[in-house]
C-alpha positions as semicolon CSV with decimal commas, in nm:
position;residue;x (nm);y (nm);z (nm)
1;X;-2,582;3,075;4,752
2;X;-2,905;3,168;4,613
3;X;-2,755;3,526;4,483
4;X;-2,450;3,343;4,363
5;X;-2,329;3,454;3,981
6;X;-2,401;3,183;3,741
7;X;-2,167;3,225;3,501
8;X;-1,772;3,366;3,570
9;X;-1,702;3,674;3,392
10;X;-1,349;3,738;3,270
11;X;-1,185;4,002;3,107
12;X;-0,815;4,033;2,966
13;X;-0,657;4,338;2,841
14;X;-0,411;4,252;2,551
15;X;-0,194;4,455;2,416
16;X;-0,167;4,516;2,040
17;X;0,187;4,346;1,989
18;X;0,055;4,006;2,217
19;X;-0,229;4,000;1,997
20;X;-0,086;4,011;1,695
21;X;0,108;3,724;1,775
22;X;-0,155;3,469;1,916
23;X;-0,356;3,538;1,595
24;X;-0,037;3,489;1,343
25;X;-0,003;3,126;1,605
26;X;-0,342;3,076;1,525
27;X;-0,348;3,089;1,180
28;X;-0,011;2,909;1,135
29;X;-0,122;2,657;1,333
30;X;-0,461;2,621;1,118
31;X;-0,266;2,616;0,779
32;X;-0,061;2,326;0,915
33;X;-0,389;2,138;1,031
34;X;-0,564;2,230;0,686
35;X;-0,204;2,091;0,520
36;X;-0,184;1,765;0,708
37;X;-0,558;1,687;0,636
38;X;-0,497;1,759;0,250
39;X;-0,226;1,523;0,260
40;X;-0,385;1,267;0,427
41;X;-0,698;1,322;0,214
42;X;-0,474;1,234;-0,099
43;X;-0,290;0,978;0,064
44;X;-0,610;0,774;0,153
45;X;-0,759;0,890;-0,212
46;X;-0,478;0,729;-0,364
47;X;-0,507;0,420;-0,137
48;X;-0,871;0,400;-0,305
49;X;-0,749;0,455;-0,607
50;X;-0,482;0,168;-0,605
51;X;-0,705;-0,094;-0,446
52;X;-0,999;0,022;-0,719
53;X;-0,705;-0,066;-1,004
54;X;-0,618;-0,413;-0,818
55;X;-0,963;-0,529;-0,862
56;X;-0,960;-0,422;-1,142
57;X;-0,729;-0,625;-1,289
58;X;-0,815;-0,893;-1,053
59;X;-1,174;-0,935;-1,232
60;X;-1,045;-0,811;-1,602
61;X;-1,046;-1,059;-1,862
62;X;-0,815;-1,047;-2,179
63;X;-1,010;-0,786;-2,426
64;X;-1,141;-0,596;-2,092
65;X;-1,482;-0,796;-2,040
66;X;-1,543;-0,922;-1,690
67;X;-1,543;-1,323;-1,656
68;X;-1,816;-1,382;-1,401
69;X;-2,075;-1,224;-1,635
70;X;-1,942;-1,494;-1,893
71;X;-1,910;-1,760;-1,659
72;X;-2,247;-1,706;-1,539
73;X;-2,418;-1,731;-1,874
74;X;-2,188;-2,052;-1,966
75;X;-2,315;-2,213;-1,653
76;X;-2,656;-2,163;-1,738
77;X;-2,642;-2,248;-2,076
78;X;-2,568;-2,595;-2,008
79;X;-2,692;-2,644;-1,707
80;X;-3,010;-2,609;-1,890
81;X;-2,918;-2,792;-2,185
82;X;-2,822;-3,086;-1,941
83;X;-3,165;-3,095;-1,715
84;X;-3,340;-3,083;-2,057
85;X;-3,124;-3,428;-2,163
86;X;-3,201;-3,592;-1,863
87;X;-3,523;-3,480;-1,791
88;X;-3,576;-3,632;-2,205
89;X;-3,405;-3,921;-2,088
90;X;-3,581;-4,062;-1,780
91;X;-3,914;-3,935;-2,001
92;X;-3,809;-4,189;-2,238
93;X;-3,694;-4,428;-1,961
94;X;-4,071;-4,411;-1,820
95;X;-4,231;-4,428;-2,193
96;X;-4,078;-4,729;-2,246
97;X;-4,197;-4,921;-1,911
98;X;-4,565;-4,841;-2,002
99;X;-4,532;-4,957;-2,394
100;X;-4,462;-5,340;-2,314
């Protein structure tokens, strides 16, 4: 065992015909691979490409603005206009007790 051959060596003699033909098998069979990933490339780009126009529209508002940044700034608007009222208005409320 210990002057055992680590590795197998093989050789095959081809002829010129035989090889001709396992290359053209190769290289139909790797334009058919590089053809099925192309399609599926575009099929899954278009995929992205539909789902990017559905949110679009999804989130789109009338002239092409996007609602949640206007939402967001009508929120604020009065929520801080209304904590200003009340805040002025318990303020008041407590200004009042202390002047009798």
């Amino acid at each position: 065992m210990e002057n055992a051959l680590t590795k197998l060596k093989v050789s095959v003699n081809v002829n010129d015909a035989d090889w001709q033909k396992i290359q053209e098998l190769f290289t139909k069979e790797r334009q058919w691979m590089v053809s099925q990933m192309q399609t599926h490339i575009r099929e899954v780009n278009s995929m992205f490409a539909d789902e990017r126009k559905k949110v679009r529209e999804r989130y789109k508002e009338y002239d092409g603005c996007y609602l949640g940044h206007y939402a967001q700034w009508f929120f604020w608007f009065f929520f801080t206009i209304g904590f200003f009222v009340i805040v002025g208005c318990i303020g008041m409320m407590i200004a009042q007790c202390y002047n009798r």
